[in-house]
C-alpha positions as CSV (number, residue, x, y, z in Angstrom):
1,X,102.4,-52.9,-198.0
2,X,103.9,-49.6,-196.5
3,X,101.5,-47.4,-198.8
4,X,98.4,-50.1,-197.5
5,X,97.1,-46.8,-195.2
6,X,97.2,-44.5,-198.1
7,X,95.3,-46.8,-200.1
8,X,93.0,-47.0,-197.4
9,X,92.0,-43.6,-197.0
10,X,91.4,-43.0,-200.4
11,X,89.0,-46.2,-200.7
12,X,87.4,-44.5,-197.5
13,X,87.3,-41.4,-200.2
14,X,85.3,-42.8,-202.9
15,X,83.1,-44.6,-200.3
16,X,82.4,-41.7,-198.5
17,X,81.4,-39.8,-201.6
18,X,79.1,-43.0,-202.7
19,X,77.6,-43.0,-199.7
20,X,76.1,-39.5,-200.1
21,X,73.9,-41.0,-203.0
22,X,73.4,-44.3,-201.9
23,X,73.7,-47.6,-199.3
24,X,76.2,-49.9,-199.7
25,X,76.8,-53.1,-198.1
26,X,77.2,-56.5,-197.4
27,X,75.0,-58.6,-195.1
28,X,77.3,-62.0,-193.9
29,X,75.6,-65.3,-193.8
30,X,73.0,-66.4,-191.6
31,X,75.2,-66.6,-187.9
32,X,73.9,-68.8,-184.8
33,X,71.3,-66.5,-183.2
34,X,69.4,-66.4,-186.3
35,X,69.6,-63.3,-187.8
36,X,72.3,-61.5,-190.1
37,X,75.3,-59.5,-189.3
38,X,75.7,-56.4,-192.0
39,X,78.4,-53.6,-192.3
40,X,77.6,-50.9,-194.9
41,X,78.2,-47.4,-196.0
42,X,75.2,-44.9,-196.2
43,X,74.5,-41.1,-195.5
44,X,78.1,-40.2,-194.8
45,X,78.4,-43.3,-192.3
46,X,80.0,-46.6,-192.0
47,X,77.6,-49.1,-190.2
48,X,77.8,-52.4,-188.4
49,X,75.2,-54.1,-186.8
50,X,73.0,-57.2,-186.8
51,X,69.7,-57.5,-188.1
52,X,66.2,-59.8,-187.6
53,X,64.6,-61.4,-189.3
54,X,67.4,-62.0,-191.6
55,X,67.7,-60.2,-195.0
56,X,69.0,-62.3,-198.0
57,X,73.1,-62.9,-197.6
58,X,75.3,-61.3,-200.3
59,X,76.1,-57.6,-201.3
60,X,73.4,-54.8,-201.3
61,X,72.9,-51.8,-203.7
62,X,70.1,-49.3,-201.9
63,X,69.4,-45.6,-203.9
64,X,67.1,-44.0,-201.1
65,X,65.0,-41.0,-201.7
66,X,67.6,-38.7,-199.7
67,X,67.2,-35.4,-199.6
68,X,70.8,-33.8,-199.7
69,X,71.7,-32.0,-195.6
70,X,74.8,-31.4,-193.7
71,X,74.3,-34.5,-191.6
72,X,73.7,-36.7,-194.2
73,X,77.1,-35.8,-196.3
74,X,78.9,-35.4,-193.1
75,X,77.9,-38.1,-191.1
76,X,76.8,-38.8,-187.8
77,X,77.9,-41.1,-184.5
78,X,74.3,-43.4,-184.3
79,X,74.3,-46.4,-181.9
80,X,71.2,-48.1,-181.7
81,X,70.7,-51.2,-180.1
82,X,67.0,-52.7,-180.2
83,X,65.9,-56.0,-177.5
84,X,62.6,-57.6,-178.0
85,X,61.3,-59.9,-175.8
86,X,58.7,-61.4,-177.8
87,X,59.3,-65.1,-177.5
88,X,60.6,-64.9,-174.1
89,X,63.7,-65.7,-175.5
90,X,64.9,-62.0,-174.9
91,X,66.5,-62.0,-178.1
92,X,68.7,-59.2,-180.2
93,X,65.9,-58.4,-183.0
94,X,68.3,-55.2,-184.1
95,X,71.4,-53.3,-183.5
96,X,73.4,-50.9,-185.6
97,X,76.0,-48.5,-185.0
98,X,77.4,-46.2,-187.1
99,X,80.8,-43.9,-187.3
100,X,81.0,-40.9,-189.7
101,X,83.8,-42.0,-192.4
102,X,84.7,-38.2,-192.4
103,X,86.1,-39.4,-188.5
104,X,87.8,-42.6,-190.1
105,X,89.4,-40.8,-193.0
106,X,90.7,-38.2,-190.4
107,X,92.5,-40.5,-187.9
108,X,94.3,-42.6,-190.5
109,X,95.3,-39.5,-192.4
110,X,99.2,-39.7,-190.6
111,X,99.7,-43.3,-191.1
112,X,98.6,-42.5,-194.9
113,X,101.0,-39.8,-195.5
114,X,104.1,-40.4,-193.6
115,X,105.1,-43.3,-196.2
116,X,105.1,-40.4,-198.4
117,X,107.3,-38.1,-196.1
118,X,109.4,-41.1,-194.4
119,X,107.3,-40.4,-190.9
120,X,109.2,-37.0,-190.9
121,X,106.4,-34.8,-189.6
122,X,106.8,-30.9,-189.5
123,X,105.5,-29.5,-186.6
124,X,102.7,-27.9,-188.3
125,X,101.5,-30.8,-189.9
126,X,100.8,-31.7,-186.3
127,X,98.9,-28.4,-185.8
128,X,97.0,-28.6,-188.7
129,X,96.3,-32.2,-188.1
130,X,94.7,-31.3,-184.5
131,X,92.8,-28.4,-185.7
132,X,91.1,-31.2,-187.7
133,X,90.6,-33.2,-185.0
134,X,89.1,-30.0,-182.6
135,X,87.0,-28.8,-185.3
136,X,85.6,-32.6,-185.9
137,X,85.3,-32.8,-182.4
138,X,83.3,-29.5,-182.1
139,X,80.6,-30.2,-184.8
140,X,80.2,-33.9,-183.8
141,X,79.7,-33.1,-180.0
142,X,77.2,-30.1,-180.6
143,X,75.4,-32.4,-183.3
144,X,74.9,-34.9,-180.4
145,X,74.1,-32.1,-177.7
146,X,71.3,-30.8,-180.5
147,X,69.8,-34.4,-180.7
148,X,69.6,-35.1,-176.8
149,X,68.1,-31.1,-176.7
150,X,65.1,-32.2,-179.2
């Protein structure tokens, strides 16, 4: 159970690197409100959201006609949530939000290797650990400021 994290991140690994190519998911069964929740992996991202009309329950294999770009190997924070109002109902026809696995992998990174070094960090493992972090930070927040610019 100790090495679960490491595990983790290297699962995140190979999804991230399908995801370049391809959507992968699973849409749950058919909930309450009538439509289907879904979490995925696609362009770099992992998704969650809720979609309607339903799509068929069960697990998904997508190859889109993707054309290979930065943001679509590296990811991108999306949030979209879409209300409708067309049966007066006011009900949730879509919503999706999505987290760049890049960002996921990058977090868990010290719970993944310190099993491996008994939680004994150096100090710069720490350094190089933020610097991944700023960097991350840097390119995610000038990617947003670019899309609220256009």
């Amino acid at each position: 159970m100790k090495y679960a994290p490491a595990i983790g991140v290297l699962l995140l690994a190979l999804a991230w690197g399908v995801s370049v190519f391809c959507w992968v998911g699973i849409v749950f069964p058919r909930c309450s409100t009538g439509g289907h929740f879904h979490a995925g992996i696609a362009r770099g991202n992992a998704e969650v959201g809720f979609r309607s009309p339903p799509d068929r329950p069960g697990f998904h294999w997508d190859r889109g006609p993707w054309v290979l770009c930065p943001s679509f190997i590296v990811g991108r924070f999306e949030h979209d949530w879409s209300h409708q109002d067309v049966t007066g109902a006011g009900r949730l026809i879509y919503g999706q939000t999505e987290c760049p696995i890049v960002c996921l992998i990058t977090l868990l990174l010290p719970l993944a290797v310190g099993p491996l070094i008994g939680f004994r960090y150096r100090l710069w493992m720490f350094f190089v650990w933020l610097t991944t972090v700023a960097v991350e930070s840097t390119y995610f927040a000038d990617q947003a400021r670019s899309l609220w610019l256009d």
